[in-house]
C-alpha positions as CSV (number, residue, x, y, z in Angstrom):
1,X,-32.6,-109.4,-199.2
2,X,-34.0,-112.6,-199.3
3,X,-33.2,-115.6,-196.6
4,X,-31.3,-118.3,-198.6
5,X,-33.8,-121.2,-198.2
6,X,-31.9,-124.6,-197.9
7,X,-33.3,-127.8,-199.7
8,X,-33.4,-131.4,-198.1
9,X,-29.9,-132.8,-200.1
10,X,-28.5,-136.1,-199.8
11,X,-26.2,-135.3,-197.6
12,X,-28.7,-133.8,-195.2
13,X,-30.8,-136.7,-195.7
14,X,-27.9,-139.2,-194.3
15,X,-27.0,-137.0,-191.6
16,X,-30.5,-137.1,-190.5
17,X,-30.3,-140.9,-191.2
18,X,-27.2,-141.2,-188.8
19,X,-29.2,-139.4,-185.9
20,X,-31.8,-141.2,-186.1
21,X,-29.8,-144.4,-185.7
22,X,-27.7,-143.1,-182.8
23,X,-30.6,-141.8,-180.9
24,X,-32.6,-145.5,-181.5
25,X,-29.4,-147.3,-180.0
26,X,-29.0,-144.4,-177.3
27,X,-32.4,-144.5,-176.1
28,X,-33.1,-148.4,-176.6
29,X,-29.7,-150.2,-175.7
30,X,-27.9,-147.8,-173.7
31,X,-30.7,-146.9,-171.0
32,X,-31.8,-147.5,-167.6
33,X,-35.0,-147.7,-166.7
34,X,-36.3,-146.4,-163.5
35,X,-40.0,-147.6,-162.4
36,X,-42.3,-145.1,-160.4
37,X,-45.3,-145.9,-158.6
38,X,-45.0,-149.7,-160.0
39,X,-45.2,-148.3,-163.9
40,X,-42.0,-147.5,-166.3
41,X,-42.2,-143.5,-165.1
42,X,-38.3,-142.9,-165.9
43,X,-35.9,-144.0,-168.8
44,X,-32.5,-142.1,-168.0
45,X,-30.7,-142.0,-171.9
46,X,-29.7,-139.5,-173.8
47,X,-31.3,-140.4,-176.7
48,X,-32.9,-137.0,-177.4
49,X,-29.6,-135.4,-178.4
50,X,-29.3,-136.7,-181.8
51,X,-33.0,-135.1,-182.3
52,X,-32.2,-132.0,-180.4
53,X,-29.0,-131.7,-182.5
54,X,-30.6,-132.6,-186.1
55,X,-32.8,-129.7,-184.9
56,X,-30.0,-127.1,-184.6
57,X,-28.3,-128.4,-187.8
58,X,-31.1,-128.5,-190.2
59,X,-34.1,-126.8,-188.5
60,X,-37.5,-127.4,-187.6
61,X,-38.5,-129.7,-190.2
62,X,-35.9,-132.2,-190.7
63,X,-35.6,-132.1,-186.7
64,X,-39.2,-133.1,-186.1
65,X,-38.9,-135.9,-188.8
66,X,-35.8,-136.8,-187.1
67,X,-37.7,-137.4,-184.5
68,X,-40.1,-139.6,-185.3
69,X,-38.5,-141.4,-187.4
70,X,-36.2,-142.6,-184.4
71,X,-39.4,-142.9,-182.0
72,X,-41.3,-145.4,-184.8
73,X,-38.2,-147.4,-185.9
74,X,-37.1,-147.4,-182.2
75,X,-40.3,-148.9,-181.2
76,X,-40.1,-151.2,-184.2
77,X,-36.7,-152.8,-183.3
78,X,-36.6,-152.9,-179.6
79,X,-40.4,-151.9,-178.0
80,X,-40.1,-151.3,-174.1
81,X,-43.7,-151.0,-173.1
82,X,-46.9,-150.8,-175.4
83,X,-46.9,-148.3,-178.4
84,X,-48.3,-144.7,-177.1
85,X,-48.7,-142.3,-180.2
86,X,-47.9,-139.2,-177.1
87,X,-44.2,-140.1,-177.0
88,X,-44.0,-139.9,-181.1
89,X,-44.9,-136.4,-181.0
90,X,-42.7,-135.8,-178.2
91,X,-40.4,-137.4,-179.9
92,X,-41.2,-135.0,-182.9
93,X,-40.9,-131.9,-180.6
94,X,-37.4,-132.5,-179.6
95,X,-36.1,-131.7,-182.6
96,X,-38.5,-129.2,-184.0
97,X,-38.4,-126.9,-180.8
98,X,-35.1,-126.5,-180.9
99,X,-35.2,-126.0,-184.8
100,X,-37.6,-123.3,-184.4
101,X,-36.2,-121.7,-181.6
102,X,-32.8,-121.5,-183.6
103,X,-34.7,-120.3,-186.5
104,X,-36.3,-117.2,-184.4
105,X,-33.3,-116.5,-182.6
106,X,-30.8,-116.5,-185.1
107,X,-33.3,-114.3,-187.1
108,X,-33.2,-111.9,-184.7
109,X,-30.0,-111.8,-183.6
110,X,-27.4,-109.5,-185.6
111,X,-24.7,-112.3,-185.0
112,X,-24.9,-114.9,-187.5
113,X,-21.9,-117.0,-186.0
114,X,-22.1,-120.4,-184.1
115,X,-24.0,-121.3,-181.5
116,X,-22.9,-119.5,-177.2
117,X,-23.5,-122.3,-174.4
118,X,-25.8,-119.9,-173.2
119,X,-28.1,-120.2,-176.3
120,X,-27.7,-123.9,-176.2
121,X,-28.7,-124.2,-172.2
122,X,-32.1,-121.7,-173.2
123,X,-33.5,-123.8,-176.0
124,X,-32.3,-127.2,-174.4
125,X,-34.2,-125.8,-171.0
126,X,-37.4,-125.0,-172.6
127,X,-37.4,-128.1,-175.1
128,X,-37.0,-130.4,-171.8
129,X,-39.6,-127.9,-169.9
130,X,-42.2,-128.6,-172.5
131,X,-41.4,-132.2,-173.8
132,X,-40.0,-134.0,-171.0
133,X,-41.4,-132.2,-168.0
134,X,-45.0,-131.4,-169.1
135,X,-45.8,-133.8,-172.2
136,X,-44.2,-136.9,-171.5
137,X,-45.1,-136.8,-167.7
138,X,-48.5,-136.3,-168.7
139,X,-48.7,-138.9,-171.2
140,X,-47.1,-141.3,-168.6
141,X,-50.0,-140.2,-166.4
142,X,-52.4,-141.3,-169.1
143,X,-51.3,-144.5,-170.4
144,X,-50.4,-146.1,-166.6
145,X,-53.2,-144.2,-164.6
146,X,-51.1,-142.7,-162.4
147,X,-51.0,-139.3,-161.1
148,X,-49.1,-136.3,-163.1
149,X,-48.1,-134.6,-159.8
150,X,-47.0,-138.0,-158.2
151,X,-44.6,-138.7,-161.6
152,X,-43.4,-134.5,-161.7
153,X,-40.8,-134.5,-159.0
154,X,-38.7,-137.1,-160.1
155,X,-39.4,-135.7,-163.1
156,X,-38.1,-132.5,-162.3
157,X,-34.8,-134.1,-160.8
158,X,-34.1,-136.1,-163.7
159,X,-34.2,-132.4,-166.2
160,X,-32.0,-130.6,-163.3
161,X,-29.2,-133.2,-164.3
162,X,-29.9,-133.6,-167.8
163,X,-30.1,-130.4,-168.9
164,X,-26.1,-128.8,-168.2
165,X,-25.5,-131.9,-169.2
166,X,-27.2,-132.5,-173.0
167,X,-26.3,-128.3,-173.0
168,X,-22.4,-129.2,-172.6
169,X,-22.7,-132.6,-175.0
170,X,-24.8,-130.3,-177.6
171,X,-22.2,-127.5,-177.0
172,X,-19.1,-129.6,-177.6
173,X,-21.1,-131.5,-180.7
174,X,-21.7,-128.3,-182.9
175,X,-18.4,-126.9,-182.1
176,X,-17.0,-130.1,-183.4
177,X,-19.0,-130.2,-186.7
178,X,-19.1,-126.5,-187.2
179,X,-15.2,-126.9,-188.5
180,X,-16.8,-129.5,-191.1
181,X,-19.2,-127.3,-192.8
């Protein structure tokens, strides 16, 4: 039997829309910013769930579109630092991770229900491991010349909060609009 393949609709195309805008306000107006070292190294927001979530609701592609779509008209309405084309593909991997992660999962998995928190807290962990952790600490390392192991620990403190934390937001969120669909 064939997957069902789904088509980018207009209603996916608004929801997608509507992240975007919530993650540009969420990660441009409602953020601190912490400097390390004497550079911008830290911006606490939780702008990356509305990508992360546009990932889980309409997979990899729409996710990663999501994502820079919010990154480039972010840095078009409120810039907070010089444009680095690093943090746009970031931005592009928070929601395609997840959407590929779901994708393989679910594919796998003999239960074709919602989402567990546990499943949620994986992809969430790894997306932050590999995007927030790893590429945007290095690209922070590369655009203000200082050192990737002197920007990792606080780093690494930030995603031990963030993560239960975006996991339990996520996990309430898709409960929420799973009743809509």
């Amino acid at each position: 039997m064939k997957a069902k393949k789904r088509k980018m609709d207009i209603r996916t195309v608004v929801k997608a829309g509507f992240l975007v805008a919530i993650s540009i306000v969420m990660t441009r107006f409602v953020s601190i910013m912490i400097p390390i070292g004497g550079a911008q190294g830290l911006r606490v927001s939780f702008g990356e769930v509305p990508i992360i979530l546009s990932g889980f609701m309409f997979g990899p592609l729409v996710g990663g579109i999501t994502g820079v779509a919010a990154d480039i008209l972010g840095m078009l309405i409120n810039p907070q630092g010089p444009y680095y084309p690093g943090f746009t593909i970031s931005s592009m991997l928070w929601g395609t991770i997840p959407g590929l992660l779901t994708y393989i999962f679910k594919r796998n998995s003999s239960s074709a229900s919602g989402f567990s928190v546990k499943f949620i807290a994986i992809i969430v962990a790894i997306t932050y491991i590999i995007v927030a952790m790893i590429l945007n600490t290095y690209w922070l390392s590369n655009l203000y010349g200082t050192a990737f192991f002197i920007l990792l620990p606080v780093r690494f403190l930030n995603a031990i909060v963030s993560i239960p934390v975006t996991t339990i937001v996520l996990n309430v969120l898709l409960k929420q609009l799973r009743r809509f669909d």
